[in-house]
N, C-alpha and C positions, 0 to 999 in steps of 0.2 A: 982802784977807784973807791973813794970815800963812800958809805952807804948815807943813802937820805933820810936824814929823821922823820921819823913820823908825825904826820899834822893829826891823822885823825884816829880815834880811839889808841892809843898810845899804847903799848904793854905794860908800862912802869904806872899806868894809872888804873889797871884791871881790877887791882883790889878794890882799891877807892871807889871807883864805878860799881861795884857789887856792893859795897856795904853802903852805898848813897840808895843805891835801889833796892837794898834790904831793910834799911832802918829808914825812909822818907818819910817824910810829914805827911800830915793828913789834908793837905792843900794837897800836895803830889798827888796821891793815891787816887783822888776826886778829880784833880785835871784827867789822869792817866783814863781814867774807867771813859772820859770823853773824846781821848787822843786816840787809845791801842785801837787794834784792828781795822784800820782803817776808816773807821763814821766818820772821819769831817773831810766829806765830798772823795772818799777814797785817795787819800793823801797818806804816807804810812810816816808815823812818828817814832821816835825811837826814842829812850829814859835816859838821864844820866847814860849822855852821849859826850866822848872828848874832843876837841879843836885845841889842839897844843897842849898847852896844860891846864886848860879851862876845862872845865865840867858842866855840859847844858843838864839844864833839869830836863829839857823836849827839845828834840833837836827832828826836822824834815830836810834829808837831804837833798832829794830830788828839788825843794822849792826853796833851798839853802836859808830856811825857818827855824830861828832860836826862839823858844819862849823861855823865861824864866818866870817864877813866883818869888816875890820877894816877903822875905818875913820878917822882921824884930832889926836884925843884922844887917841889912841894909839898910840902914835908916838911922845912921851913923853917920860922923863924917869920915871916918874910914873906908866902912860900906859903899858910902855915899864914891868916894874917890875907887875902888877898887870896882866899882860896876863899871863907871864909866871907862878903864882902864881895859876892863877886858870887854866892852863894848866896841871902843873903838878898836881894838885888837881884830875882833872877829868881822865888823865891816869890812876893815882891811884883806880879809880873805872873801869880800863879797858874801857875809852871811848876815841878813838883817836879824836881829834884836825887837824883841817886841818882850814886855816887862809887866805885870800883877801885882799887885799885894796879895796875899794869902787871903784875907778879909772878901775878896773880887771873887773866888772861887767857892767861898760856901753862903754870899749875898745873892751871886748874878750869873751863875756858870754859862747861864743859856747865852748872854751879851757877851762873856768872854768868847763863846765859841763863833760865835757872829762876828767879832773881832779879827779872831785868828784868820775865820775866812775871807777878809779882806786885804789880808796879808799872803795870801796863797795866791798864783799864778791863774790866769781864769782858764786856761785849759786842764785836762784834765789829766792826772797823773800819769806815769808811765804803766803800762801793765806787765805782768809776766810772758804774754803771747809778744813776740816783739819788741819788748821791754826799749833794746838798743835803739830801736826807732822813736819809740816816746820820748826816752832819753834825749836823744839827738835835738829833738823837733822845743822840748822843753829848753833845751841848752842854747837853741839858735833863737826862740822866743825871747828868752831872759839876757839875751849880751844887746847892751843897748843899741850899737850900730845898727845892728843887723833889723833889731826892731822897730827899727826906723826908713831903716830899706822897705822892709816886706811886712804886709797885714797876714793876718793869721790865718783866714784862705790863704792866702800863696804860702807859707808855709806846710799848712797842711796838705796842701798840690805837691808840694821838695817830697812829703814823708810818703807820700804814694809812690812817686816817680822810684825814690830809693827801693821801696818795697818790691817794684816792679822790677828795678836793675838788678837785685837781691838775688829773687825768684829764674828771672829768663836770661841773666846777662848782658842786659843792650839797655839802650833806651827806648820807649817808644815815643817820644818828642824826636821834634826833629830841633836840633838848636843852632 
């Protein structure tokens, strides 16, 4: 059986990803100092992250959240074509794109982060205690059917019920 290629952080790109995040611009550095350790609402972002062969400058899993910063190079008509390229590439795997100019980052940082937070999920990330259940509850949030089915009370009723079935084995509903 053929092995499946990798979609995310790829090993053929390990280098690249290291020296993007060792020689970054100083737009990076200033986002990142707002991104790492979680400050924006406990959401974790990760630097020069891969999706195929694409490189995010910040890439949120768990909220399937690309930012990039665009500099000089974008603003081409090549740039210009190979953004949107790998834009619609990464929709295609259900990860929104959200885009800056470098300029945005050392004008407005406070509005870009107010930005980013309208682009994050309004619940609230997964944690480390039960992670697989935020997980879960996040994943069932963000697939549109479902979010259409069920408001976010009943959803969060499903993540207790699990927690419960987890713990005792059973249900305690009767269904």
């Amino acid at each position: 059986m053929p092995k499946k290629p990798f979609l995310y952080n790829k090993p053929t790109l390990k280098k690249y990803r290291q020296d993007l995040r060792n020689n970054g611009t100083a737009a990076e550095a200033v986002m990142w100092t707002m991104l790492k350790n979680k400050q924006i609402d406990g959401w974790k972002f990760r630097r020069q992250y891969s999706v195929g062969n694409y490189i995010l400058d910040f890439y949120c899993p768990a909220a399937r959240l690309a930012i990039e910063l665009d500099g000089q190079g974008h603003f081409t008509t090549s740039g210009f074509e190979y953004d949107q390229e790998r834009t619609a590439y990464l929709n295609g795997h259900d990860i929104q794109v959200i885009r800056f100019e470098n300029k945005e980052i050392f004008n407005r940082v406070e509005a870009v982060v107010e930005e980013i937070k309208h682009h994050l999920p309004p619940q609230a990330p997964p944690t480390k205690e039960g992670s697989w259940f935020g997980l879960l509850i996040s994943l069932l949030i963000n697939l549109t059917p479902l979010n259409k089915i069920y408001n976010t009370e009943e959803l969060i009723s499903l993540k207790q019920e699990f927690i419960f079935i987890s713990l005792h084995g059973y249900s305690n509903n009767n269904f």
